[in-house]
TIRO-2110 file (N, C-alpha, C; in Angstrom, 1 decimal):
// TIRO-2110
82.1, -47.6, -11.7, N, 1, A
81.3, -48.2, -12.8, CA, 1, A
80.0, -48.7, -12.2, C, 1, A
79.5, -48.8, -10.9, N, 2, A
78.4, -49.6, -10.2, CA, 2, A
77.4, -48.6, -10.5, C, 2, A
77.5, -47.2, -10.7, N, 3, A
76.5, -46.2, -11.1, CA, 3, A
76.5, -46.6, -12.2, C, 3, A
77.0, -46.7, -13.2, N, 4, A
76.4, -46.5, -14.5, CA, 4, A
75.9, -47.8, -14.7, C, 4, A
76.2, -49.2, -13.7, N, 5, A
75.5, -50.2, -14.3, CA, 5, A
74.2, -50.4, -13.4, C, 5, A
73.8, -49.4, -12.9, N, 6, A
72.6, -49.1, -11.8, CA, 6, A
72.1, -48.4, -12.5, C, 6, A
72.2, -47.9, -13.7, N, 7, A
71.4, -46.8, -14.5, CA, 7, A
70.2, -48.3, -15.6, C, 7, A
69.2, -47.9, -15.4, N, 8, A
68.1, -48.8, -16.1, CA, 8, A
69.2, -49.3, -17.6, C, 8, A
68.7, -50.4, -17.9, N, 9, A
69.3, -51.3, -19.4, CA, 9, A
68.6, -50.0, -20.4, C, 9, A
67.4, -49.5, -20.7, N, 10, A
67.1, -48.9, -21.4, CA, 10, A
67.9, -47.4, -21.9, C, 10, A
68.5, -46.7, -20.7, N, 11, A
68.9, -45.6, -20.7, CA, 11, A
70.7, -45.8, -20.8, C, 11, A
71.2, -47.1, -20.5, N, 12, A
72.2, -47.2, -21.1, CA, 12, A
72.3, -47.6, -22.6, C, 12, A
71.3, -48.5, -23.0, N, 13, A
71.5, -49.0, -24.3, CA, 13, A
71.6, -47.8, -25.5, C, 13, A
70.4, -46.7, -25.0, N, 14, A
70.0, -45.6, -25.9, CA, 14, A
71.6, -44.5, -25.6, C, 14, A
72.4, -44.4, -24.7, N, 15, A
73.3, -43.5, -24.2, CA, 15, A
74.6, -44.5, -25.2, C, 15, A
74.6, -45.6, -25.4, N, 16, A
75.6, -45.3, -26.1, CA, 16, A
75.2, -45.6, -27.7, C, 16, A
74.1, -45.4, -28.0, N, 17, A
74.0, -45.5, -29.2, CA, 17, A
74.0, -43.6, -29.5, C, 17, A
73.5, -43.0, -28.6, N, 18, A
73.2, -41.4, -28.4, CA, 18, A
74.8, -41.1, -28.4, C, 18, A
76.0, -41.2, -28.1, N, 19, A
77.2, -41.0, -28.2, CA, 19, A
77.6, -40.6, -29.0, C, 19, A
78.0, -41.8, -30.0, N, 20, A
78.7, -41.4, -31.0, CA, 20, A
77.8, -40.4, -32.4, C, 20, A
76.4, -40.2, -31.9, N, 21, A
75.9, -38.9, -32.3, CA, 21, A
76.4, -37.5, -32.1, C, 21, A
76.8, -37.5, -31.0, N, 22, A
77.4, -36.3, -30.8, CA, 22, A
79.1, -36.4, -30.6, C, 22, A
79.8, -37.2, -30.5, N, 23, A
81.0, -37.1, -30.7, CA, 23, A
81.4, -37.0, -32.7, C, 23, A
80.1, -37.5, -33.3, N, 24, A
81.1, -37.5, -35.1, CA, 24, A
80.9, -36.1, -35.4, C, 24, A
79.8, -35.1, -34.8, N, 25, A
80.1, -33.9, -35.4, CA, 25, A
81.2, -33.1, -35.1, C, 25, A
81.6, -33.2, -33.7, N, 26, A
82.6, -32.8, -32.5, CA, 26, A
83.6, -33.0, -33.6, C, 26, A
83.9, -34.5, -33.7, N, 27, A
85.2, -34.7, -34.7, CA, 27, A
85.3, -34.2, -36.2, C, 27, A
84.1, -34.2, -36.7, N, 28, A
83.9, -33.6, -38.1, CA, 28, A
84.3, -32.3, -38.2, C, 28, A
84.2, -31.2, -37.1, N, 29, A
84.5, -29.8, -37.3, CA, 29, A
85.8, -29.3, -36.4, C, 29, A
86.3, -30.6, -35.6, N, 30, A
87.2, -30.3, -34.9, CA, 30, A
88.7, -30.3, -36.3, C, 30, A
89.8, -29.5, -35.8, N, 31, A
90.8, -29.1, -36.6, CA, 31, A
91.7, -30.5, -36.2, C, 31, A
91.8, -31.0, -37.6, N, 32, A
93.0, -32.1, -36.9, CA, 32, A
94.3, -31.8, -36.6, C, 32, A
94.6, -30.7, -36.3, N, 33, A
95.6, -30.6, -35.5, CA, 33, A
95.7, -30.6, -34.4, C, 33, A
93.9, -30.5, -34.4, N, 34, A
94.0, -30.2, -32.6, CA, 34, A
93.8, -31.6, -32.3, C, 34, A
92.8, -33.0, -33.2, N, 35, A
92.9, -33.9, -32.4, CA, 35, A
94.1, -35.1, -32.5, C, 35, A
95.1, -34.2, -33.9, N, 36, A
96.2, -35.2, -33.6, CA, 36, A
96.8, -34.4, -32.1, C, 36, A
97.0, -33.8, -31.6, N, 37, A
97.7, -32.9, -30.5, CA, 37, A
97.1, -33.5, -29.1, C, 37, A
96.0, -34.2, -29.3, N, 38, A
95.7, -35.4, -28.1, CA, 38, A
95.8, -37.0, -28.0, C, 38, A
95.4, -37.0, -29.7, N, 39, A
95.7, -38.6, -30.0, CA, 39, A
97.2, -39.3, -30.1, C, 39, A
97.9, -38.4, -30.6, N, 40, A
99.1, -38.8, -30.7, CA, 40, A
100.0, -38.7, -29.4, C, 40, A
99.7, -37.8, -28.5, N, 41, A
100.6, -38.0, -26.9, CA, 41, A
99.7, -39.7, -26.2, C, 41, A
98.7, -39.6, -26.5, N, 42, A
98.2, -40.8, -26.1, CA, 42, A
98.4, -41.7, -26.4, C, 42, A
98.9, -42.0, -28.0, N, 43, A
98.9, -43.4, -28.5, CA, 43, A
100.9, -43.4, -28.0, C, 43, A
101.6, -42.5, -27.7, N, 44, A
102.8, -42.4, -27.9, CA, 44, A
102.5, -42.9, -25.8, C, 44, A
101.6, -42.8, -25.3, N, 45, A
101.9, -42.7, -23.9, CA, 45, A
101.8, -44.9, -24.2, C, 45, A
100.4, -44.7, -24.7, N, 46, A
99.8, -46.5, -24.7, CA, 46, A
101.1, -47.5, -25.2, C, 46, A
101.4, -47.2, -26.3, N, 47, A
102.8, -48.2, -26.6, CA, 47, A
104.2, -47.7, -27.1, C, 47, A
104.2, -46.5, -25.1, N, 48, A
105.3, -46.0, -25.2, CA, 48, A
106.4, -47.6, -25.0, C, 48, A
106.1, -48.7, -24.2, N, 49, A
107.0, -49.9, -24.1, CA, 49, A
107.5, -50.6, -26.0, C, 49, A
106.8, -50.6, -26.4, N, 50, A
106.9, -50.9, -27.9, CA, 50, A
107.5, -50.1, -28.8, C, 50, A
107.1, -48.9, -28.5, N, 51, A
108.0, -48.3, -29.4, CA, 51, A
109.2, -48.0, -28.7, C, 51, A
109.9, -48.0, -27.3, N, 52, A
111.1, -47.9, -27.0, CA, 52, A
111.5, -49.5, -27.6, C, 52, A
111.0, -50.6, -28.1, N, 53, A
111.4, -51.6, -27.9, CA, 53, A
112.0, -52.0, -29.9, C, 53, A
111.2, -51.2, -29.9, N, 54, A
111.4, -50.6, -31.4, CA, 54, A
110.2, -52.1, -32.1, C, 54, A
109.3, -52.1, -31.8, N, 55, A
108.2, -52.8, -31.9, CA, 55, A
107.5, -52.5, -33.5, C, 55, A
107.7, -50.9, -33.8, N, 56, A
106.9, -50.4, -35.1, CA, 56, A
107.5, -50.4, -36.0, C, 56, A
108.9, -50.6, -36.0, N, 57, A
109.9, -50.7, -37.4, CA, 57, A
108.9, -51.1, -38.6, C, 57, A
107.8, -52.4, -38.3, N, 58, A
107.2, -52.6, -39.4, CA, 58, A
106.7, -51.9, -40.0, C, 58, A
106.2, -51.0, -39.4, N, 59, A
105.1, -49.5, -40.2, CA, 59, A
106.0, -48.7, -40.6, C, 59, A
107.4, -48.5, -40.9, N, 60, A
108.4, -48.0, -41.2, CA, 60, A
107.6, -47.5, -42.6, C, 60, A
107.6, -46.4, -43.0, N, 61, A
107.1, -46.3, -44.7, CA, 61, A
106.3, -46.7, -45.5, C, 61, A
105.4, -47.3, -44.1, N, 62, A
104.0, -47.3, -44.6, CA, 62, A
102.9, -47.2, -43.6, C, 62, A
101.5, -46.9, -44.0, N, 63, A
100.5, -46.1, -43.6, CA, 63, A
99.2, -47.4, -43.0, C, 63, A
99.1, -47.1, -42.3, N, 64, A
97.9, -48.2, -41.5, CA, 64, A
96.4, -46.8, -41.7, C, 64, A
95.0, -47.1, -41.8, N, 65, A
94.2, -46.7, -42.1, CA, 65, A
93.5, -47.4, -40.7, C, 65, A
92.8, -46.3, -40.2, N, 66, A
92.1, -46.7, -38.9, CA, 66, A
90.7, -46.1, -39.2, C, 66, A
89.7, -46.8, -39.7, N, 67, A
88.3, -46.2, -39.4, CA, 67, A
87.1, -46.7, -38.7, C, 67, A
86.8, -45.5, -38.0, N, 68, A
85.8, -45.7, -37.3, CA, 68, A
84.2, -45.4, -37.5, C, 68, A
83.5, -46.1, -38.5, N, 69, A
82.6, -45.8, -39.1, CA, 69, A
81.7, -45.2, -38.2, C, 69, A
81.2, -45.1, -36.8, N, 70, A
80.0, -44.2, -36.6, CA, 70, A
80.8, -43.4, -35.7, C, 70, A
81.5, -42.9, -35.5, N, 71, A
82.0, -41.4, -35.4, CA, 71, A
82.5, -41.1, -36.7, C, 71, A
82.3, -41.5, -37.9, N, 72, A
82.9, -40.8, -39.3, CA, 72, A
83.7, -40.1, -39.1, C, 72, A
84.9, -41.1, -38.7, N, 73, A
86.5, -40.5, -38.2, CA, 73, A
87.5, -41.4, -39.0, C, 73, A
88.4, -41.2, -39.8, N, 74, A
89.6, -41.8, -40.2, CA, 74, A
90.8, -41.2, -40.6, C, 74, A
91.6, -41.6, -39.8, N, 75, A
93.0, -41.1, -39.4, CA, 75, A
94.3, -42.2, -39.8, C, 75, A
95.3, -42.2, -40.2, N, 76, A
96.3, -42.7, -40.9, CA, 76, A
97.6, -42.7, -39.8, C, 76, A
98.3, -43.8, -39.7, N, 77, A
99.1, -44.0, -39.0, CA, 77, A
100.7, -44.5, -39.7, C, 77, A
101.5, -44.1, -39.4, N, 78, A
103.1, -44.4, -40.3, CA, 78, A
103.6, -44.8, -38.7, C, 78, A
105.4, -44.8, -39.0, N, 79, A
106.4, -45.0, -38.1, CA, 79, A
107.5, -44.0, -38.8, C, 79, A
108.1, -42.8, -38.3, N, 80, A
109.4, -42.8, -39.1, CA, 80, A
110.3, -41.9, -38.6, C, 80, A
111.6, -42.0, -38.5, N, 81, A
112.4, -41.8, -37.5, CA, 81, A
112.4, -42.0, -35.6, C, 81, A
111.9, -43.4, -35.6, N, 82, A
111.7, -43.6, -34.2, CA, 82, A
110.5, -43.3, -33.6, C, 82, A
109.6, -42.4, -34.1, N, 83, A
108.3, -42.2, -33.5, CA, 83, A
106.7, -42.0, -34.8, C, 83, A
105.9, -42.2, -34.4, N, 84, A
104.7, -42.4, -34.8, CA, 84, A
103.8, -41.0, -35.5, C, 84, A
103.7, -41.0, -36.6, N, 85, A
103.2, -40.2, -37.7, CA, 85, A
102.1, -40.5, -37.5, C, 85, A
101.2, -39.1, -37.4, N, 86, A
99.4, -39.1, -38.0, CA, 86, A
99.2, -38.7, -39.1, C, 86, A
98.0, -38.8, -39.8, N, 87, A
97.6, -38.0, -40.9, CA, 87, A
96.7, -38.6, -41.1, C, 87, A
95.9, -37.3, -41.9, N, 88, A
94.4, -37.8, -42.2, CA, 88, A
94.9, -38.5, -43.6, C, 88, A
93.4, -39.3, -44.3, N, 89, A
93.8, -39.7, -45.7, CA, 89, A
94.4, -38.9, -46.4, C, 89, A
95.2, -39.0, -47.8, N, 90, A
95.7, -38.2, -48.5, CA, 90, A
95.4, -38.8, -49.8, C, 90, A
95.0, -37.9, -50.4, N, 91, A
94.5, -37.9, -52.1, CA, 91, A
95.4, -38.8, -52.9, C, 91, A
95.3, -39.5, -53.8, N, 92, A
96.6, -40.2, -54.1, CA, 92, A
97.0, -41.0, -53.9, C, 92, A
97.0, -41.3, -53.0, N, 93, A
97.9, -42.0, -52.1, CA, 93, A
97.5, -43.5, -50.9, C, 93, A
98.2, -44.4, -51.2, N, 94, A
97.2, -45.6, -50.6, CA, 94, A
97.3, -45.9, -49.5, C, 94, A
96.6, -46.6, -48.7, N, 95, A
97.3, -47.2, -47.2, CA, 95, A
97.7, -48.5, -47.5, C, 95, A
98.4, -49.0, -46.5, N, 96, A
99.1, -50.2, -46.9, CA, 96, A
97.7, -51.3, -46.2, C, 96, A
97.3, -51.1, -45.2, N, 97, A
96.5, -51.6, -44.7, CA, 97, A
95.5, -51.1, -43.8, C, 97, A
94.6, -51.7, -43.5, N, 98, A
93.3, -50.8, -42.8, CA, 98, A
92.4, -51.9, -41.9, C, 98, A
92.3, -50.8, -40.9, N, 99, A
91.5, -51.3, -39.4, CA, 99, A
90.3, -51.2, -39.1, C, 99, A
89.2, -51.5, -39.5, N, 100, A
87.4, -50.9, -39.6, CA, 100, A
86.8, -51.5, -38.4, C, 100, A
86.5, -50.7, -37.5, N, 101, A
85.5, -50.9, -36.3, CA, 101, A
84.8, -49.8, -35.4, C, 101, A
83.8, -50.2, -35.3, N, 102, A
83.0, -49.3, -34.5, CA, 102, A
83.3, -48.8, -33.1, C, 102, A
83.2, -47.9, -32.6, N, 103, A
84.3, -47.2, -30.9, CA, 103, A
83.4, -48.0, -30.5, C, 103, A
82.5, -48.8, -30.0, N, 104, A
82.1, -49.3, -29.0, CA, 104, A
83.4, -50.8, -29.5, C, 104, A
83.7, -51.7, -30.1, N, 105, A
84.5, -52.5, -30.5, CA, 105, A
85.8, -52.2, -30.1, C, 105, A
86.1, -51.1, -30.5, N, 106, A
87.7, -50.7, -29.9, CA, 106, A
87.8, -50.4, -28.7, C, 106, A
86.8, -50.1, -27.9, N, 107, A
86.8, -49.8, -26.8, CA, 107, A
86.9, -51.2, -26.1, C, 107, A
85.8, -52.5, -26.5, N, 108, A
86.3, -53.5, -25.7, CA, 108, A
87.3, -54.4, -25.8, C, 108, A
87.9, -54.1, -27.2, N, 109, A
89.4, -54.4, -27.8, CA, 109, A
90.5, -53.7, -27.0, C, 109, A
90.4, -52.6, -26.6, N, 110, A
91.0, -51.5, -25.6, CA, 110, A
90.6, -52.1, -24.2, C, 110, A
89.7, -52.2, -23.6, N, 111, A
89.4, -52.9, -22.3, CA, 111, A
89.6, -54.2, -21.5, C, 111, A
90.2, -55.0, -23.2, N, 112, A
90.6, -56.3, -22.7, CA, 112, A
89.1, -57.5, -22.6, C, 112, A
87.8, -56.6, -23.2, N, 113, A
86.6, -57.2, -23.0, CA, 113, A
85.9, -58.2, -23.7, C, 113, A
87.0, -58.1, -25.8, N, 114, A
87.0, -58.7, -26.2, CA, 114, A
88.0, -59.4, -27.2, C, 114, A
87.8, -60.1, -27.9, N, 115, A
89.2, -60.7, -28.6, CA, 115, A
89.0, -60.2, -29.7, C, 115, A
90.4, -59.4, -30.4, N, 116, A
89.9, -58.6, -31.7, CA, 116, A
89.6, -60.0, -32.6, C, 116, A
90.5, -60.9, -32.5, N, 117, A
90.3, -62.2, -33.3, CA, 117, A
89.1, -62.5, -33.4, C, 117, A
88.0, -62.8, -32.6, N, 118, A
86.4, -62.9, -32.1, CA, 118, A
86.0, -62.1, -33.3, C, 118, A
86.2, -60.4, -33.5, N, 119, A
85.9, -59.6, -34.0, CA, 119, A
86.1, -59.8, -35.1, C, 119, A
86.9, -60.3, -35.6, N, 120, A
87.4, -60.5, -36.7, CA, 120, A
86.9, -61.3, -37.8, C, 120, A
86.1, -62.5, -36.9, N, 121, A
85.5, -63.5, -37.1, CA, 121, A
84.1, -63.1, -37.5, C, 121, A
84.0, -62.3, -36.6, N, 122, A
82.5, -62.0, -36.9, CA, 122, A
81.9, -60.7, -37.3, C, 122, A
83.0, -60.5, -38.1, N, 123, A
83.2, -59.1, -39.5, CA, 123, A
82.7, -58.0, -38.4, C, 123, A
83.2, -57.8, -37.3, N, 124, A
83.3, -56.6, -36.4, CA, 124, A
84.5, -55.9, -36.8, C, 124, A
85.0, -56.4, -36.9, N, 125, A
86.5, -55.7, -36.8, CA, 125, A
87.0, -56.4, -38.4, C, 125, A
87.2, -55.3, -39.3, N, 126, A
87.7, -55.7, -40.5, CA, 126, A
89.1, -54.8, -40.9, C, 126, A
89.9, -55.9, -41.7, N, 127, A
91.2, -56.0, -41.3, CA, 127, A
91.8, -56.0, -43.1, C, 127, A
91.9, -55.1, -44.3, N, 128, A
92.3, -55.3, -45.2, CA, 128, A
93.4, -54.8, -45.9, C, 128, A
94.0, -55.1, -46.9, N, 129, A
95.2, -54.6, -47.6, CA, 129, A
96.4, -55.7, -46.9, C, 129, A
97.6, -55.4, -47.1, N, 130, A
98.4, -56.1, -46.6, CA, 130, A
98.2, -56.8, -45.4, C, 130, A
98.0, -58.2, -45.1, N, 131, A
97.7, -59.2, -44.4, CA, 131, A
98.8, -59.1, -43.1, C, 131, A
100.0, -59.4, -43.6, N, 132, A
100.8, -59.8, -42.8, CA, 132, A
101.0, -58.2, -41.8, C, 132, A
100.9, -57.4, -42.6, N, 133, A
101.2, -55.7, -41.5, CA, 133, A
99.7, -55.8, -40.4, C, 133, A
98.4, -55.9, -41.4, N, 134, A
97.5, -56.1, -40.2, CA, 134, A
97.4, -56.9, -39.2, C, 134, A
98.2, -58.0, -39.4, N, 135, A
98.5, -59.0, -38.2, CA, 135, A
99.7, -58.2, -37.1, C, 135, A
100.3, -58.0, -38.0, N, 136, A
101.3, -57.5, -36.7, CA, 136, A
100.9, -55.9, -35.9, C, 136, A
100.1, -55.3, -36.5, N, 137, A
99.6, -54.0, -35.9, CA, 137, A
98.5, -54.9, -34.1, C, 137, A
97.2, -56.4, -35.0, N, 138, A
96.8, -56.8, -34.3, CA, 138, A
97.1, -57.2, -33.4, C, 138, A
98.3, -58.1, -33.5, N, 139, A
99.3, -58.4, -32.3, CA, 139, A
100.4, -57.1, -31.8, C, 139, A
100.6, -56.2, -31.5, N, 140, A
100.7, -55.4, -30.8, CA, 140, A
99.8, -54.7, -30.4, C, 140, A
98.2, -54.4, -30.3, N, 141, A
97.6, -54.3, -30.1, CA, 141, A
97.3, -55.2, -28.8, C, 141, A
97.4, -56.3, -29.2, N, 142, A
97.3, -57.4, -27.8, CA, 142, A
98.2, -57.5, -26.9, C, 142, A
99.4, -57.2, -27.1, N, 143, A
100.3, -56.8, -26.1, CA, 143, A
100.3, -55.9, -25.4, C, 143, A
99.0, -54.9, -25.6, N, 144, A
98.9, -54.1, -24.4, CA, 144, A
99.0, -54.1, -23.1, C, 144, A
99.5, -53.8, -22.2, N, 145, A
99.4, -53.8, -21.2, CA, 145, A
98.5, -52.6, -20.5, C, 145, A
97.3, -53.2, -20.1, N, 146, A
96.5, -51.9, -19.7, CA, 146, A
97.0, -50.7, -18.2, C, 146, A
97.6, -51.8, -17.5, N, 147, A
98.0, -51.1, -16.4, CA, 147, A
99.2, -50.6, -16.7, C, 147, A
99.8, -49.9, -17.8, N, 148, A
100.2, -49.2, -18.2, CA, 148, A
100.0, -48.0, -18.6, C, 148, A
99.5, -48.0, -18.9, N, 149, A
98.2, -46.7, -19.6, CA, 149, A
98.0, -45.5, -18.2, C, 149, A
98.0, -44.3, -18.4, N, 150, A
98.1, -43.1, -17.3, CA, 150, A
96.3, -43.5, -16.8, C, 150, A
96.5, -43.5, -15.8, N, 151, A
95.6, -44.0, -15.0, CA, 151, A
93.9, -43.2, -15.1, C, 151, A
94.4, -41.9, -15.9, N, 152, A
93.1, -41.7, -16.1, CA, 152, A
92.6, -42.3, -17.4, C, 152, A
93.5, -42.6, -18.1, N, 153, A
92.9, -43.5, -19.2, CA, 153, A
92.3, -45.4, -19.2, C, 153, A
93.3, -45.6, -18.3, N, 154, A
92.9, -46.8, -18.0, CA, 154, A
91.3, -46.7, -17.3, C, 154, A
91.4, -45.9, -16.0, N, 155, A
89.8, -45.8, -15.5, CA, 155, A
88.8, -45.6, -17.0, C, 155, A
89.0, -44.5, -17.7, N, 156, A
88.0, -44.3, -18.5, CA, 156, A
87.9, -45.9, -19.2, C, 156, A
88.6, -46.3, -19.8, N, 157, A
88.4, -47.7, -20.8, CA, 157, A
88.3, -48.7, -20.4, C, 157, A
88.2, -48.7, -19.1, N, 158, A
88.4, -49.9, -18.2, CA, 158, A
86.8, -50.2, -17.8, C, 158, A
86.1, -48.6, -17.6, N, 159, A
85.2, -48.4, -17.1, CA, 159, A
84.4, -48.5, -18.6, C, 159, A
84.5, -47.5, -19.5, N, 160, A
83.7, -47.5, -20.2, CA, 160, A
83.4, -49.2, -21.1, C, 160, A
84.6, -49.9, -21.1, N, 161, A
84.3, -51.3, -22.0, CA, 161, A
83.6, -52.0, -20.8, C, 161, A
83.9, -52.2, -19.6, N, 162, A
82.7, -53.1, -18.5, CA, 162, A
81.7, -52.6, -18.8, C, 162, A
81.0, -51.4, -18.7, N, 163, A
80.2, -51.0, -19.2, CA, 163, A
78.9, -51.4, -21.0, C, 163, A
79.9, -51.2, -21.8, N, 164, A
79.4, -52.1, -23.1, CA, 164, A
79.5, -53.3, -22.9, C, 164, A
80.0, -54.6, -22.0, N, 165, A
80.2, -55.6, -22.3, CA, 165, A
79.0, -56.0, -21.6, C, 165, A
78.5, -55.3, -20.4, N, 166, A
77.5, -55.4, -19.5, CA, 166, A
76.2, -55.7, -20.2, C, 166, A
76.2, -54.0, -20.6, N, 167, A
74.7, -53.6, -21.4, CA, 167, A
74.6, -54.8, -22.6, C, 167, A
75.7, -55.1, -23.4, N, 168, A
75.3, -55.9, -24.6, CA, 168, A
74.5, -57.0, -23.9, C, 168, A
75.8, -58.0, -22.9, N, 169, A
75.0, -58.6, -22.4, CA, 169, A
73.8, -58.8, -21.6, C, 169, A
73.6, -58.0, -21.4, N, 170, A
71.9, -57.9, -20.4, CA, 170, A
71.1, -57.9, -22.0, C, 170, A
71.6, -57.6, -23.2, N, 171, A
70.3, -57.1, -24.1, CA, 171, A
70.2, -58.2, -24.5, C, 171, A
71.0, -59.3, -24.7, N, 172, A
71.1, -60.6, -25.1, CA, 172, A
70.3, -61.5, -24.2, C, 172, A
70.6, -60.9, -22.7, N, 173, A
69.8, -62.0, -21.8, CA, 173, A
70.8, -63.0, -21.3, C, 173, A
71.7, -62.0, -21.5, N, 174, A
73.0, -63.4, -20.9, CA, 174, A
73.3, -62.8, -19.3, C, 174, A
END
C-alpha cells in the first residue's frame, strides 16, 4: 500500500472518483450470471463461519436489497435451503429490506476503516424497510473476521480501504 500512498493526493483523489466510472459500465453490460458466478463464491467464502453457524436463518424467505449507487449496481440477497440466493431485482416483487452505499463506503465497512453505525449516522449508509432484518444483516456484517477472508481478498480490501481512509483524510487535512 506505501506506493499508492506515495502517489500525489491529487492523482489518488481523481483515481478513485475515475473508478467507479469505469467499473458501472463493466457491470451494466456484464451478464449476471457471470457476476453472480464471482460474487456468490466470495460472499459464500466471507461468511462461510456464519453460515456454517447457521447465522442467515433470518434471511430465510426474504430478500435484502444491496445498492450501490455509483457503480449503478443492485443485486438481491435471500437464504434458502442452507445457502445464499442472488438475484437481481424482480418486477413485482418487494425486498424486505435494503442496504444503500457507495463502494468506496463498503469498502471501508469491508476494511474495518469505518463504523457502518458512523455511516449510518451520517446518511452514508442507508438502511430501510424492515428494521430489525437490517440490524441483523448490520451486525453480521460486523462480525467479520477479516483474516478470514482468502488472502487475496483480504490484501485487496485491506489495501484498498487504507487507501480511501488515507486520501479522505489528507483531503480534510487531518
Amino acid at each position: 500500500m506505501s506506493v499508492l500512498l506515495s502517489l500525489p493526493l491529487s492523482i489518488r483523489s481523481n483515481s478513485l472518483k475515475f473508478i467507479p466510472s469505469i467499473a458501472r459500465p463493466a457491470l451494466k453490460y456484464c451478464p449476471f450470471n457471470v457476476i453472480r458466478s464471482i460474487l456468490l463464491p466470495a460472499l459464500n467464502s466471507i461468511f462461510r463461519e456464519a453460515l456454517d453457524d447457521g447465522d442467515f436463518e433470518f434471511l430465510e424467505n426474504k430478500w435484502l436489497s444491496i445498492l450501490v449507487p455509483d457503480l449503478g449496481f443492485e443485486f438481491w440477497i435471500s437464504f434458502s435451503d442452507d445457502k445464499l440466493v442472488l438475484s437481481l431485482p424482480v418486477d413485482g416483487q418487494n425486498q424486505d429490506a435494503s442496504f444503500k452505499a457507495n463502494s468506496e463506503d463498503l469498502l471501508l465497512i469491508a476494511g474495518r476503516k469505518q463504523d457502518p453505525d458512523t455511516l449510518f449516522f451520517q446518511r452514508r449508509l442507508l438502511i430501510e424497510g424492515d428494521t430489525e432484518l437490517g440490524l441483523e444483516v448490520k451486525n453480521l456484517i460486523d462480525s467479520i473476521d477479516l483474516d478470514n477472508l482468502p488472502s487475496i481478498v483480504h490484501y485487496f480490501v485491506e489495501n484498498a480501504a487504507g487507501m480511501i481512509e488515507h486520501t479522505r483524510n489528507e483531503e480534510k487535512g487531518i
